[in-house]
C-alpha positions as CSV (number, residue, x, y, z in Angstrom):
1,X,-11.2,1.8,1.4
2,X,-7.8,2.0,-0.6
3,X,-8.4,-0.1,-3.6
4,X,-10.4,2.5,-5.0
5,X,-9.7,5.8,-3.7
6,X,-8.7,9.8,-4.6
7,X,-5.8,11.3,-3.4
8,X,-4.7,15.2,-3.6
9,X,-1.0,15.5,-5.3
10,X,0.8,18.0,-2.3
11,X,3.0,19.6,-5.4
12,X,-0.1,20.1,-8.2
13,X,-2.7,20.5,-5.8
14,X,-4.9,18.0,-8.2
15,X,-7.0,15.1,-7.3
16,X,-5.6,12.1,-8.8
17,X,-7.5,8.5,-8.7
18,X,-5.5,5.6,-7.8
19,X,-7.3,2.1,-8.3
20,X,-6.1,-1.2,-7.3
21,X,-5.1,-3.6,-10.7
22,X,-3.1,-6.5,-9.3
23,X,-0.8,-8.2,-6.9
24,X,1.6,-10.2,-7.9
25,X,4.4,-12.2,-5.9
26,X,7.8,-10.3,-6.9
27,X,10.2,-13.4,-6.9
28,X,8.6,-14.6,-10.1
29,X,8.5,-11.1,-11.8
30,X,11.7,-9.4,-10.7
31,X,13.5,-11.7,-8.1
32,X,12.6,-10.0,-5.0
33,X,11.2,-11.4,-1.4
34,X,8.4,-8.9,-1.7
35,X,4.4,-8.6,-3.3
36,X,4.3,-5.8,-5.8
37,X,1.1,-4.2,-5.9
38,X,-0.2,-2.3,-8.8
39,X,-2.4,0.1,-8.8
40,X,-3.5,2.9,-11.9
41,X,-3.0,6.7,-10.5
42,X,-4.9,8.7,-13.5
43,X,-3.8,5.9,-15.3
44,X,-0.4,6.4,-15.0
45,X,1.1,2.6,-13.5
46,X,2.4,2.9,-9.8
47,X,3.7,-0.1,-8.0
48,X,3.7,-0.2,-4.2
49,X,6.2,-3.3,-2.6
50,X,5.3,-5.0,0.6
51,X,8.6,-7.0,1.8
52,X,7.6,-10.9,2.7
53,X,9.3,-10.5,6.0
54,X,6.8,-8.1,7.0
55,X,4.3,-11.0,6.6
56,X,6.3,-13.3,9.3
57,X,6.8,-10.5,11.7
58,X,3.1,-9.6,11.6
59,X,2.2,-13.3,12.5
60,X,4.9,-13.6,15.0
61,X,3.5,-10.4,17.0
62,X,0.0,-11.3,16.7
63,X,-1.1,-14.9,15.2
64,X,-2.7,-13.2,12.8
65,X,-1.8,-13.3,8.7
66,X,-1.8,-10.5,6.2
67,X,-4.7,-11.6,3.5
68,X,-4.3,-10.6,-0.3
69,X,-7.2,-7.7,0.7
70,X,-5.2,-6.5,3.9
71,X,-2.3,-6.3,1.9
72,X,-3.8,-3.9,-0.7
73,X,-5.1,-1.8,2.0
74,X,-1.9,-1.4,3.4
75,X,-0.4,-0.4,-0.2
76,X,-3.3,2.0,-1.0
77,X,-2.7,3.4,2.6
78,X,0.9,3.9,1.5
79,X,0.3,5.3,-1.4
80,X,-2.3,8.1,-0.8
81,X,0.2,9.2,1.7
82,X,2.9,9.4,-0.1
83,X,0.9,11.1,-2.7
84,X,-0.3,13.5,-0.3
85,X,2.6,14.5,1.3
86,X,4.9,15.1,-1.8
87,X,6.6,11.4,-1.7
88,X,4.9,10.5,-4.8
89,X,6.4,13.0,-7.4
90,X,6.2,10.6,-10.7
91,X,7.7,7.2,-9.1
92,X,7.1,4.2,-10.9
93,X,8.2,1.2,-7.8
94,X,7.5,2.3,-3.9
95,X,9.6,-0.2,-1.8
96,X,8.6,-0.6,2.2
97,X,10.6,-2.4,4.6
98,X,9.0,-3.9,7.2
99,X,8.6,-1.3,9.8
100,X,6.7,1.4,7.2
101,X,4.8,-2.1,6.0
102,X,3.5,-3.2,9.8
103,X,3.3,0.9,10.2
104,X,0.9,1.6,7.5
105,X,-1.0,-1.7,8.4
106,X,-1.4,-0.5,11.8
107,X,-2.8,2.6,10.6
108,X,-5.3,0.4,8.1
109,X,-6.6,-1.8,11.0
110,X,-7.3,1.6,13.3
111,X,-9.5,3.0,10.6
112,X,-11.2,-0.1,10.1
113,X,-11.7,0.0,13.7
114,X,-12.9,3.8,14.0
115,X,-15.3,3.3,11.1
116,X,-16.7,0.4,12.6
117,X,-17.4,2.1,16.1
118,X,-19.2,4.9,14.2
């Protein structure tokens, strides 16, 4: 769904393709308690962050763990929004905390659902 995936720029009005490159655990790249995800938009290099925190809370609500593949949903999901509504106006580094991270996981997980029903 989001690893590969066109979005339409809200200020140019032109489709862009955004495609998932690499994750990469922050602390050993920059120092931070977060995964940086990269992805290409038109080749340009846009990094999404997903705090680690956001990993414990998820398991503490539900059991459940955010995989590698979850977690480049969520930042695909994150991104084509923020594309789409004007947010993404040449950033190079997207940071999340933890609610917009569990927020835009939730969102991931009732697609997921919805496309399986239909």
């Amino acid at each position: 769904m989001y690893d590969n995936f066109t979005a339409v720029d809200c200020w140019s009005k032109k489709r862009v393709h955004c495609v998932y490159q690499a994750l990469i655990v922050a602390i050993s790249t920059r120092h931070a308690d977060a995964v940086d995800i990269k992805f290409l938009v038109d080749g340009r290099q846009v990094w999404v962050a997903l705090p680690h925190p956001a990993w414990v809370e998820y398991n503490r609500r539900t059991g459940k763990m955010i995989t590698d593949p979850l977690a480049v949903e969520i930042a695909g999901h994150y991104l084509k929004t923020a594309l789409e509504s004007g947010e993404g106006v040449g950033r190079e580094i997207y940071s999340l905390n933890v609610r917009e991270t569990l927020n835009h996981l939730n969102a991931v997980v009732s697609e997921g659902e919805s496309e399986s029903i239909a």
